[in-house]
C-alpha positions as CSV (number, residue, x, y, z in Angstrom):
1,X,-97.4,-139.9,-52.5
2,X,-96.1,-139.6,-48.8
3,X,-94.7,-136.5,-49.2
4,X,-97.6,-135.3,-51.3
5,X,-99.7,-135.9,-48.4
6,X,-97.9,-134.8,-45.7
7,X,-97.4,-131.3,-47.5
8,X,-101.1,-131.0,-48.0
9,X,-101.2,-131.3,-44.2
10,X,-98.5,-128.7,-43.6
11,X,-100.1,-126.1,-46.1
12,X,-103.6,-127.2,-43.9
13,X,-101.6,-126.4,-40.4
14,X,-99.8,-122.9,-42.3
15,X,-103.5,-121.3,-43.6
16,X,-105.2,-122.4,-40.2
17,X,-102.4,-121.0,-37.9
18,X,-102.9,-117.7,-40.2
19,X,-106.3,-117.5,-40.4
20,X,-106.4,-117.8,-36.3
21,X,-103.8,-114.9,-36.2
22,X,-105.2,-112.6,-38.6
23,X,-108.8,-113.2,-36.8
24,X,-107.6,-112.1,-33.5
25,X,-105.9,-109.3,-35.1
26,X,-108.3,-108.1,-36.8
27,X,-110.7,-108.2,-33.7
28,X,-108.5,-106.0,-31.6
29,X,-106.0,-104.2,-34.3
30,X,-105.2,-101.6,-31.2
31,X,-103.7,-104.8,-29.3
32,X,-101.2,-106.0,-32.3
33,X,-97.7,-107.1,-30.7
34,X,-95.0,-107.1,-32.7
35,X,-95.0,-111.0,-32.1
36,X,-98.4,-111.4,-33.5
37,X,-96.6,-109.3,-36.7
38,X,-93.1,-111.6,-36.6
39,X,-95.5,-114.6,-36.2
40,X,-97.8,-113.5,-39.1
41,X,-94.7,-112.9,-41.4
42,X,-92.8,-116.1,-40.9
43,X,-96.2,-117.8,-41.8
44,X,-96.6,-116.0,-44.9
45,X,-92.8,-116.7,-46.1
46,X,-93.6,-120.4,-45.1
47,X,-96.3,-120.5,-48.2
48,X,-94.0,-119.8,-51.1
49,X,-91.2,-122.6,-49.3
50,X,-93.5,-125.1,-48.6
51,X,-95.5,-124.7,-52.5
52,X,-91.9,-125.2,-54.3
53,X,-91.2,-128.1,-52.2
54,X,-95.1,-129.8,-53.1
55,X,-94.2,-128.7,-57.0
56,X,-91.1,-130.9,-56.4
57,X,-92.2,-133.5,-54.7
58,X,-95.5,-133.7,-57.6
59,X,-92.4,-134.0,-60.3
60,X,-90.4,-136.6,-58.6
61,X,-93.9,-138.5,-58.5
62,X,-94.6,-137.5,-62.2
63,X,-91.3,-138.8,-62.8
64,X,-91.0,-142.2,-61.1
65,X,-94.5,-143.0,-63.0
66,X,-92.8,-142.2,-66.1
67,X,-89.8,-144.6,-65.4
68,X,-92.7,-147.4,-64.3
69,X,-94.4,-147.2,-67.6
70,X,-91.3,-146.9,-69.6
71,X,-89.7,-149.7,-68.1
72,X,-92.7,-151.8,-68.6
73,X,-92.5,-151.3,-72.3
74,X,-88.8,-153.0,-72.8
């Protein structure tokens, strides 16, 4: 449940750090750096990374329940 937490957190920290970037982007689009671009790219990569390791970590959870219950029954 640790890890289910912790990636909530991450994905929390990855759309706030965006949504800061885009804002001051979009208030003064003739002042993009290319750093601001770079920065706002690596954050959107990070979303597809960080939502296949939560769809893992929701299995493994899914999956240690399973073993609970079905060990309980022998």
């Amino acid at each position: 449940m640790t890890d289910h937490v912790a990636l909530t957190a991450l994905f929390e920290h990855l759309y706030a750090r965006r949504s800061a970037l885009v804002h001051k982007m979009a208030a003064n689009p003739e002042q993009v750096t290319r750093e601001q671009l770079q920065d706002r790219a690596a954050l959107q990569t990070a979303f597809p990374a960080v939502e296949a390791e939560q769809r893992k970590a929701e299995r493994e959870t899914l999956h240690e329940e399973v073993q609970q219950r079905l060990s309980s029954y022998a």
